[in-house]
C-alpha positions as CSV (number, residue, x, y, z in Angstrom):
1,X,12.7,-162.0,45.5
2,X,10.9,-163.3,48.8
3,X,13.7,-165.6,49.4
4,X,15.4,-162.6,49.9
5,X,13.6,-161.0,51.5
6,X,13.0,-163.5,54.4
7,X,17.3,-163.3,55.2
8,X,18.7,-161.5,57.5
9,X,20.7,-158.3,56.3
10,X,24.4,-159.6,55.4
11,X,23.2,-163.2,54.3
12,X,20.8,-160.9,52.1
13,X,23.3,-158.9,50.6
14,X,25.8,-162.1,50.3
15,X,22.7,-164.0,48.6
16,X,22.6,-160.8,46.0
17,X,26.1,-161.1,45.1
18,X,26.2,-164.4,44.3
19,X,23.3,-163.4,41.9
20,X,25.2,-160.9,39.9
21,X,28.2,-162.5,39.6
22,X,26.1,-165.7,38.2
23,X,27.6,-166.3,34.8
24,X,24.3,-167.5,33.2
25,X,21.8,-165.6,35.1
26,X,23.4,-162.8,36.6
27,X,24.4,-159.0,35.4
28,X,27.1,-158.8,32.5
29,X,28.5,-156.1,33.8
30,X,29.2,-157.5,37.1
31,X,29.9,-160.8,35.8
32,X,33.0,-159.3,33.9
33,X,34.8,-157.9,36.6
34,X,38.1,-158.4,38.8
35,X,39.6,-157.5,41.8
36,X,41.9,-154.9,39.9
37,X,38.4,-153.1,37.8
38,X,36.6,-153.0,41.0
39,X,39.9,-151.5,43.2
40,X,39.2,-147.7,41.8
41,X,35.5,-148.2,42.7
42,X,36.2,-149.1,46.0
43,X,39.1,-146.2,46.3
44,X,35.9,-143.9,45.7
45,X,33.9,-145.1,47.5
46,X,36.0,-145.0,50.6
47,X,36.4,-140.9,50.4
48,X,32.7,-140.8,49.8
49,X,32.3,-141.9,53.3
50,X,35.0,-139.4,54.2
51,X,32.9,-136.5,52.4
52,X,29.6,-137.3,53.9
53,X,31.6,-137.2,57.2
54,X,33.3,-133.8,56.4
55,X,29.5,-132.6,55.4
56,X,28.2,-134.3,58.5
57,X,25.7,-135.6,56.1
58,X,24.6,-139.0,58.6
59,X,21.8,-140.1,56.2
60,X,24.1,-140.0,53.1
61,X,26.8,-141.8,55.4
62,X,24.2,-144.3,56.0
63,X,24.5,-144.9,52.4
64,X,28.1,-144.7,51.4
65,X,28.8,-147.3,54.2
66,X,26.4,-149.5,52.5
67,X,28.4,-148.8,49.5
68,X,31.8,-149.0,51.2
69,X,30.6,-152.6,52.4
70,X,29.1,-153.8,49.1
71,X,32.4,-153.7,47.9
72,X,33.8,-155.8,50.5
73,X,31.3,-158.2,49.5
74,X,32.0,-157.9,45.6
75,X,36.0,-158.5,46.6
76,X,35.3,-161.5,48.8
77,X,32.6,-163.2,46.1
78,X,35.0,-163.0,43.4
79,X,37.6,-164.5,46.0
80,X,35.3,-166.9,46.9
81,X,35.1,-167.9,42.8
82,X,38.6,-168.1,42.7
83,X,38.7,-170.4,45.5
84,X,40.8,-167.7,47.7
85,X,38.5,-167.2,50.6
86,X,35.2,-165.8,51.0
87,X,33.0,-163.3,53.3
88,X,33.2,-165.1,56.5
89,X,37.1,-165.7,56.5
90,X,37.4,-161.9,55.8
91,X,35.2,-161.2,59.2
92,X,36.7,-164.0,61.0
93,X,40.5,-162.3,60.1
94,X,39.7,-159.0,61.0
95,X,37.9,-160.2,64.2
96,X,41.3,-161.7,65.1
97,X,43.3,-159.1,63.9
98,X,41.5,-156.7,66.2
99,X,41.3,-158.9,69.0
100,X,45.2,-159.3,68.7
101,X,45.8,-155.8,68.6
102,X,44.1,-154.8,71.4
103,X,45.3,-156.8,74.5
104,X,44.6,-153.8,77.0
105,X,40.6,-154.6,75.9
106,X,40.6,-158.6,75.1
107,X,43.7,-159.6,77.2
108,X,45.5,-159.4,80.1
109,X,47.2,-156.1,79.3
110,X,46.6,-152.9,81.8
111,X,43.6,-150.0,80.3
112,X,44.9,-147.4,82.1
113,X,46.7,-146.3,79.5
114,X,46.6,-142.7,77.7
115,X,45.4,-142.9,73.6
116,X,49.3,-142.2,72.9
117,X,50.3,-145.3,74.9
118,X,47.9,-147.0,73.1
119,X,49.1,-146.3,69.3
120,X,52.6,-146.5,70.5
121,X,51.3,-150.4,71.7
122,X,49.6,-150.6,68.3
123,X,52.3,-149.8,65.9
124,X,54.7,-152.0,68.2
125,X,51.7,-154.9,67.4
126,X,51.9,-154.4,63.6
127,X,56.0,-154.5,63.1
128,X,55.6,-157.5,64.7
129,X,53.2,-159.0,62.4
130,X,55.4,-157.2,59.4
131,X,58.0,-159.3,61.1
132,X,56.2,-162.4,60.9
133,X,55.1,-161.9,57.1
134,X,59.2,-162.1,56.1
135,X,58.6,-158.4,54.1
136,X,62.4,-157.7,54.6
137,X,62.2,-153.6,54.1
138,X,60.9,-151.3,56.6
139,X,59.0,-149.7,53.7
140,X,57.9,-152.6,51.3
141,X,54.7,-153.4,52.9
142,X,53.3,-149.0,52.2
143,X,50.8,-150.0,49.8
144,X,51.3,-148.7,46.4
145,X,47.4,-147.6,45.6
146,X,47.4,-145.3,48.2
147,X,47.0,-141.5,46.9
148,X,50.3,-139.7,46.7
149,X,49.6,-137.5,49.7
150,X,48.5,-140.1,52.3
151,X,51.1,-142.5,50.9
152,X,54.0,-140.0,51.6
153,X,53.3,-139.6,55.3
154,X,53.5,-143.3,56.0
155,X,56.6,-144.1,54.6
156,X,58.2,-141.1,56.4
157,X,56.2,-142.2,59.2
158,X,57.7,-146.1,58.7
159,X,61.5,-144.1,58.0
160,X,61.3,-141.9,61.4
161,X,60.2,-145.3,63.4
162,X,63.9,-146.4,62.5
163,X,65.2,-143.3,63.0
164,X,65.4,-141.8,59.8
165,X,64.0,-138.1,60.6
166,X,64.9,-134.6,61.2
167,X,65.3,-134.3,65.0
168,X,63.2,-131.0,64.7
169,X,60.9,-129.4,62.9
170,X,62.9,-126.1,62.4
171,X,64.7,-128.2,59.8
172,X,61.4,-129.5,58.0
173,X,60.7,-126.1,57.6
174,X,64.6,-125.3,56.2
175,X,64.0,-128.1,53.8
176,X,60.9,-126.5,52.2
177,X,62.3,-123.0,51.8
178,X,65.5,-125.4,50.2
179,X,62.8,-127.1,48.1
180,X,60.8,-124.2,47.1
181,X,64.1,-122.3,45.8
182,X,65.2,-125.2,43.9
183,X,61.2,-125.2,42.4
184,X,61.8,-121.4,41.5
185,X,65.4,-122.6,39.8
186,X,63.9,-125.5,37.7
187,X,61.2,-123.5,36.7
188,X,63.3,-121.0,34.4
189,X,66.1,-123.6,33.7
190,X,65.2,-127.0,33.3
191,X,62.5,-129.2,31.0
192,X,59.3,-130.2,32.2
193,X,60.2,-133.4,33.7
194,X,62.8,-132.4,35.6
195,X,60.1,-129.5,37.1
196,X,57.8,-132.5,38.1
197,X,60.2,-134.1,40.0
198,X,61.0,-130.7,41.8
199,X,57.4,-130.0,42.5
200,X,56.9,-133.6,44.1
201,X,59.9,-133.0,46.0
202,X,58.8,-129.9,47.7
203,X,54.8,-131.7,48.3
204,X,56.8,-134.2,49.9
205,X,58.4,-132.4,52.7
206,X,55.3,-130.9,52.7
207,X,53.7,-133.9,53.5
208,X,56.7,-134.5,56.3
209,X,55.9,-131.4,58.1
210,X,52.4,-131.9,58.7
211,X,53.4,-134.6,60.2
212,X,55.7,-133.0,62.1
213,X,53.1,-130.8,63.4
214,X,50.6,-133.8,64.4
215,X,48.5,-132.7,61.1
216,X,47.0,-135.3,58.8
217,X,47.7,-133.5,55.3
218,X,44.7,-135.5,53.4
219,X,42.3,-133.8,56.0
220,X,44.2,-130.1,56.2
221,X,44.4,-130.4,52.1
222,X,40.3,-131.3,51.9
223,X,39.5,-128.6,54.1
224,X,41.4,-126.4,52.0
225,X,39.5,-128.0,49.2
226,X,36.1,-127.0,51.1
227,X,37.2,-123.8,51.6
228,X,38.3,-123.1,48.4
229,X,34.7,-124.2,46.8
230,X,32.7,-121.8,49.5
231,X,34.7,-118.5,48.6
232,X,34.4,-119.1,44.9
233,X,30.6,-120.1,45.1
234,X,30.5,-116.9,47.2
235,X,32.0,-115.1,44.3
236,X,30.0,-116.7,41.6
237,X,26.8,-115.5,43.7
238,X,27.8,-112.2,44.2
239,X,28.7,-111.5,40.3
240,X,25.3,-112.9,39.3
241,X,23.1,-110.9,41.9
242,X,24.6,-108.3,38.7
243,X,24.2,-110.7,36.2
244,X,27.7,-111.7,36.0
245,X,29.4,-114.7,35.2
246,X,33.2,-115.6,37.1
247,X,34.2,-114.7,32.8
248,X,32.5,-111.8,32.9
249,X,34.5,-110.7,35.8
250,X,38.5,-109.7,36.2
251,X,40.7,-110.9,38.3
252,X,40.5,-107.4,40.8
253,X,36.8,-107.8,40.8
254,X,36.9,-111.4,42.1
255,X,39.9,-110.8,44.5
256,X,37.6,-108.3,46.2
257,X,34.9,-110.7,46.3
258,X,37.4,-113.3,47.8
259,X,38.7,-111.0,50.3
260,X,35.0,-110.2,51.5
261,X,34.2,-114.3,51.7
262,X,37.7,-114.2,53.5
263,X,36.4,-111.4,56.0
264,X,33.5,-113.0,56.6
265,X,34.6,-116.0,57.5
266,X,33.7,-118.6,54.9
């Protein structure tokens, strides 16, 4: 391992990868795998660095970015092996991309410019470069692995770029009381699937009013998440300074508890 040792960080962890994915020397289990088995992995390990940030964890984040990156490195060796691309044209692309994108930094385009000028600039940059790829629907390029959530608010956001919106939010908020009434309807009429579709009908406009309201709805729904777990850990500590347990419990008992974690601000 002093080889190793002796390169310098990225070459290093380049140099390591090439070693698992060895078919006679390297690690089975990493030998075996493919772009699509490794996708989930790196889908998780991209909201790890999102949770360490909600936490404000730094050290962990340290860490999940080294994870985050490793997969970058697993995608690109296995391109490499396919004779695709490798590490360096993946840096070299997104160190043009970047460079391309910002022509207020890198070019001869005017700084003075408010943050709002500047993703207005940036999304004008990337329709052009949709343009250029020959994707002929304003929504075919929304990528399909996205979560449900996150993936909603683009393709409204990709719609209401060619004006296909509601001109206000009074009627995003019309639409969910429309939604939520037809929810209530399906529920006591209609089978199961047909309650699905309903439900994801409602999240969806949902999804459109948040971003109405300037509000990412991953972020509002994790914080919601967060919140969730601190009142019910607050719960679970109060029933076992009785020695309780949440099924020991009713649901008045713990709705009192709730409201107290509410009160106090957690």
């Amino acid at each position: 391992m002093d080889d190793l040792a002796r390169l310098p960080p990225l070459e290093r962890l380049r140099a390591i990868m090439a070693r698992l994915r060895d078919p006679v020397t390297g690690c089975p289990w990493d030998v075996e795998q493919s772009f699509a088995s490794i996708a989930p992995y790196t889908i998780e390990e991209a909201y790890e660095v999102a949770d360490a940030i909600e936490r404000q964890d730094w050290a962990e984040l340290k860490g999940e970015l080294g994870d985050l990156l490793f997969q970058s490195v697993f995608h690109a060796r296995m391109a490499e092996e396919a004779g695709l691309f490798d590490l360096d044209d993946v840096a070299t692309a997104i160190a043009d991309k970047m460079i391309a994108r910002h022509p207020h930094v890198f070019g001869q385009d005017s700084n003075a410019k408010s943050a709002e000028q500047q993703v207005e600039d940036w999304e004008t940059v990337k329709a052009a470069e949709r343009a250029a790829k020959a994707r002929g629907g304003v929504l075919d390029d929304v990528a399909l692995g996205l979560p449900a959530l996150m993936r909603a608010e683009k393709l409204q956001k990709r719609a209401a770029r060619v004006g296909f919106d509601w001109p206000e939010i009074g009627l995003v908020i019309d639409k969910i009381a429309e939604e939520a009434r037809e929810l209530a309807e399906a529920r006591e009429t209609l089978p199961h699937d047909k309650i699905e579709e309903e439900m994801g009908d409602l999240l969806f406009v949902m999804a459109n009013l948040a971003r109405h309201l300037k509000v990412d709805p991953e972020t509002a729904l994790r914080r919601a998440n967060a919140k969730f777990t601190r009142r019910f850990h607050h719960i679970e500590a109060e029933l076992a300074r009785h020695g309780k347990r949440p099924e020991d419990s009713d649901l008045a008992e713990m709705d009192r508890l709730w409201d107290y974690a509410k009160a106090a601000g957690l």
